[in-house]
N, C-alpha and C positions, 0 to 999 in steps of 0.2 A: 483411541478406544478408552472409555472411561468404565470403570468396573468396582460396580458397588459391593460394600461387603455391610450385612446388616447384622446388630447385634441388639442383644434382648436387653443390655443395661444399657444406661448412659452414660453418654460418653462429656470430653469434655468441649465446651463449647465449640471450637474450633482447631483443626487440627490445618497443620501446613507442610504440604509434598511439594519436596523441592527435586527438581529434574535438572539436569545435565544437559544444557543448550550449546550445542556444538556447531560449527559452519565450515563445510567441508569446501573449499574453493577448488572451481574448477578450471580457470583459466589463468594463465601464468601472470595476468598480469593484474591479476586481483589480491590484496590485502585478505587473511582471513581473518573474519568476526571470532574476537578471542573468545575462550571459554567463559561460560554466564551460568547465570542459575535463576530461576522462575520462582515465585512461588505465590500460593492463591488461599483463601480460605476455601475446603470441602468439607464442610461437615453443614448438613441442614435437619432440620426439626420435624417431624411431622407428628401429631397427634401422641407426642410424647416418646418417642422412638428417633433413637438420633442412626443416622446412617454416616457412616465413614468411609472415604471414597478413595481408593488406589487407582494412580492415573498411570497407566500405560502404553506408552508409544505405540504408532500406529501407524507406521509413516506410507509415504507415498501418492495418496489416492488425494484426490482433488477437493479443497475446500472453497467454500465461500468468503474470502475475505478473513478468512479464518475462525469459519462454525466447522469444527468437526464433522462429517456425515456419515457418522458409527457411533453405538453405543451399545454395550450389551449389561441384561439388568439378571440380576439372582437373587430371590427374594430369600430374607431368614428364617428362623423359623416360629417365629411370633410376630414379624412386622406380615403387613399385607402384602397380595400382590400390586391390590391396587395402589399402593402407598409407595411398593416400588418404583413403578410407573412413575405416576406423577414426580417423586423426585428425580429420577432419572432425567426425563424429560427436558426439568427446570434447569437443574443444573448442566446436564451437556450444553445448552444454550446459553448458560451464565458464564462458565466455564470458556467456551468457544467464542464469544465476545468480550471476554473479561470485565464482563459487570461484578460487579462487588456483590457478593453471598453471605447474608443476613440471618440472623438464628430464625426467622421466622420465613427463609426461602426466598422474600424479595430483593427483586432488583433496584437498580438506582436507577434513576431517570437518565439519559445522557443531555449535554446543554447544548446550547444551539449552535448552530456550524459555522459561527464566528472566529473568534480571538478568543475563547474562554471566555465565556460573559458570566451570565448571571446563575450559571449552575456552578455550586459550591462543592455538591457533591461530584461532577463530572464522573459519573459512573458510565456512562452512555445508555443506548436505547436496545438492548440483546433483540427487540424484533426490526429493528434499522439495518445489523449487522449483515453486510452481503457484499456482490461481486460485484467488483468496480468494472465502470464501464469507459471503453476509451473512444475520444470523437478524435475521427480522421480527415484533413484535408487533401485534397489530391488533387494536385500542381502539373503543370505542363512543363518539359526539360524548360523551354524558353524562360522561362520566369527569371527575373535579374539576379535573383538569389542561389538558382539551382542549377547545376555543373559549370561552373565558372570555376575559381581558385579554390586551390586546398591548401588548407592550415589551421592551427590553434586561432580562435578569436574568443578569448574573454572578455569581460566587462560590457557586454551589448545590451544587458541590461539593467536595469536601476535594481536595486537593495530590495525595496517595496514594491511587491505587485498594485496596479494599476486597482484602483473604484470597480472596472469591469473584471477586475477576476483575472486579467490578461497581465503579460508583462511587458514593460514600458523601457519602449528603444531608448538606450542612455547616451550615445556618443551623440555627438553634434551633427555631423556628417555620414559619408561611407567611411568604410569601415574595408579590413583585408578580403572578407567575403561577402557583405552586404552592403547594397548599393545605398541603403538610408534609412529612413524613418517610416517614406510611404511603402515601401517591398516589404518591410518587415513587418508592418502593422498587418499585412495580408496573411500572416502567417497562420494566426490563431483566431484572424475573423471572417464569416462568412465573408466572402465577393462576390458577385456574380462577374460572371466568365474570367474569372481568376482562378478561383479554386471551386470545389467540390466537396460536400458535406455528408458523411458517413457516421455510423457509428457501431462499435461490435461491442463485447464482454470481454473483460481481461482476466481469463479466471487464473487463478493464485493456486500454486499447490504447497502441502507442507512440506519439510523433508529438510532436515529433520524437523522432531514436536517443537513446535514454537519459532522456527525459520519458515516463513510464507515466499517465495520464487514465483515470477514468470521469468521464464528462458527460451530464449528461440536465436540462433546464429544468421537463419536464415527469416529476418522477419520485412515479409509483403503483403500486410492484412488487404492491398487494393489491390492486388495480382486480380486481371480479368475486369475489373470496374475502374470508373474516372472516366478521365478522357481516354477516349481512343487513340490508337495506335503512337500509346508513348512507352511503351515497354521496350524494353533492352534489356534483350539474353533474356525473354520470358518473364523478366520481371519490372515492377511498377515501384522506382526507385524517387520518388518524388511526392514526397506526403509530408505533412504533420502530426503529431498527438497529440492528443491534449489529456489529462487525468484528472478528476476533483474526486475528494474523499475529505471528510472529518476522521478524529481517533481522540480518545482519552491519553493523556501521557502520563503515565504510570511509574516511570523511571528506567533506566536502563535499553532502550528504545536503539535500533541500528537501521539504518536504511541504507544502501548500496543500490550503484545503478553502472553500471555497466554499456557503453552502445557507440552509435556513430549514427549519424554527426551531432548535431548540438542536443543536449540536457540541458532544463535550467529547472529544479527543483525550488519551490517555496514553503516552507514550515510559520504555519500564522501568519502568512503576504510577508515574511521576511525571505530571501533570496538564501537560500542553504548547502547550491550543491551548484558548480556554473563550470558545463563542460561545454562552452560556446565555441563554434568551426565548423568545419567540413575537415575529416581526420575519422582515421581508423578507429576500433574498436579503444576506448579510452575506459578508466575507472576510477568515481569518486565516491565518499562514503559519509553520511550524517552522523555523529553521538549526540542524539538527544540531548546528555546530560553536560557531554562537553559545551554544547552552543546555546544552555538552556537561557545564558543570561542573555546574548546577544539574540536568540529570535524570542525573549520576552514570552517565555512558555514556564508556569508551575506545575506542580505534579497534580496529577487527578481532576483537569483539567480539560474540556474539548479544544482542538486548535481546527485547522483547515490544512491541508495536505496537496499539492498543487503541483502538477509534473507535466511541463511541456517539451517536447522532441519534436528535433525535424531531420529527415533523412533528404538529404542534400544532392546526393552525387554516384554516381557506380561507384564501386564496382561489389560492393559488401553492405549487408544493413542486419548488424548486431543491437538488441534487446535485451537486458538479463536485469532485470530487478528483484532486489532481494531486501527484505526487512524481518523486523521481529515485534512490528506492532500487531498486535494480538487481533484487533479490528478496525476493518474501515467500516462507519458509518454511513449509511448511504442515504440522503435525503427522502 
């Protein structure tokens, strides 16, 4: 909830509300995100009337990738109402995608959803900002990959994601839980009569301001679809995900992923986060700033943000993703 307060003089150009970013862990086998602190330029111009803006928590309720969907406006007593408006407007939107807020209310362009290319400014695109969408395959138990062994398997795959976006089988051979090169390539690409091609919304909630969560213990987005009659115990344990998103990196950035079986996170097509296996509910976590050198990411920059899972095996299928990038950009 962002809550304008307007005033008859001017103020000074920019003013900066720093909030209290806290990560409250819920499972015991999670790291908490230590204390942090945010801070944005609020103050915008309008017709010579500057408004200064007090951000207050709002937690709970469901955003888009992290655009707030509240705002409430109180006009003063010499600005307008329409003047309210309109800044309100701008800024909840600027704000909730963290574009950069200029004395004159505009935003920055955001750069294309490579590596950081040719936008300097890397502010991103506030009408891009929205709810990332996750594509699901869904596998048959038979498949060489699915309920066969369980264990830890790291390193399955390479540093660098693949030209297609996908990630590139690294061992030689099989491996403790996958049979090779050609099972696993079916993972993250269409097949016919291999897999099954889905796709839903992964909406993000906040909670607290500035920590975006999806959480589910119980996660079967194919429960009742795929192929037929491969459920056990009512559920459809035999899929993949797959995630794409862009974000500006700003500094200070945390991303946590929590699940079972295999994660394998990419930051710029560099490999960031690799919970490769079939194994219980497992938890690994990104520092932005820690790894900025090694995934070749500068500040105020767009990168690509890349998150492929595959749930392997009964008898459990944990989900909890948690970050504090402010926006994903959506093509």
């Amino acid at each position: 909830m962002f809550m304008p307060i307007c005033t008859e003089t001017a103020l000074p150009s920019i003013v900066t509300t720093v909030l209290p970013l806290r990560y409250q862990p819920k499972l015991p086998v999670e790291n908490a995100f230590t204390s942090a602190s945010i801070s944005w330029p609020l103050i915008v111009t309008f017709s010579g009337s500057a408004f200064s803006w007090n951000s207050v928590s709002d937690t709970g309720h469901e955003v888009l990738g992290g655009i707030g969907l509240h705002s409430h406006q109180k006009p003063g007593d010499r600005a307008t109402l329409g003047h309210v408006r309109i800044a309100a407007a701008v800024l909840v939107l600027l704000v909730g995608c963290g574009a950069k807020v200029t004395s004159s209310g505009d935003a920055g362009n955001g750069g294309d959803d490579g590596g950081g290319g040719d936008d300097s400014g890397g502010n991103g695109d506030a009408g891009n900002c929205g709810e990332l969408t996750a594509i699901f395959r869904d596998f048959r138990s038979d498949h060489p990959d699915f309920e066969k062994v369980i264990g830890d398997d790291r390193n399955l795959v390479r540093t660098d994601l693949g030209a297609d976006n996908k990630p590139v089988y690294a061992p030689a051979g099989a491996t403790l839980t996958v049979s090779g090169q050609a099972s696993f390539d079916q993972w993250y690409r269409d097949t016919p009569n291999i897999n099954l091609h889905f796709e839903q919304p992964l909406p993000l909630t906040q909670n607290p301001v500035g920590t975006f969560t999806f959480e589910s213990s119980a996660f079967f987005p194919l429960d009742g679809m795929g192929f037929p009659n491969q459920e056990i115990n009512g559920h459809n344990f035999h899929f993949t995900t797959e995630i794409h998103g862009t974000f500006v990196y700003r500094g200070g950035e945390l991303f946590s992923f929590t699940g079972d079986d295999d994660v394998f996170v990419f930051v710029n097509k560099k490999l960031a986060l690799d919970l490769g296996g079939v194994h219980g509910a497992e938890m690994a976590s990104i520092d932005f700033d820690a790894s900025a050198g090694v995934l070749g990411i500068v500040k105020n920059q767009t990168y690509q943000l890349d998150v492929f899972h595959a749930e392997r095996h009964t008898t459990e299928s944990n989900f909890r993703m948690v970050t504090t990038i402010d926006c994903f950009i959506i093509p």
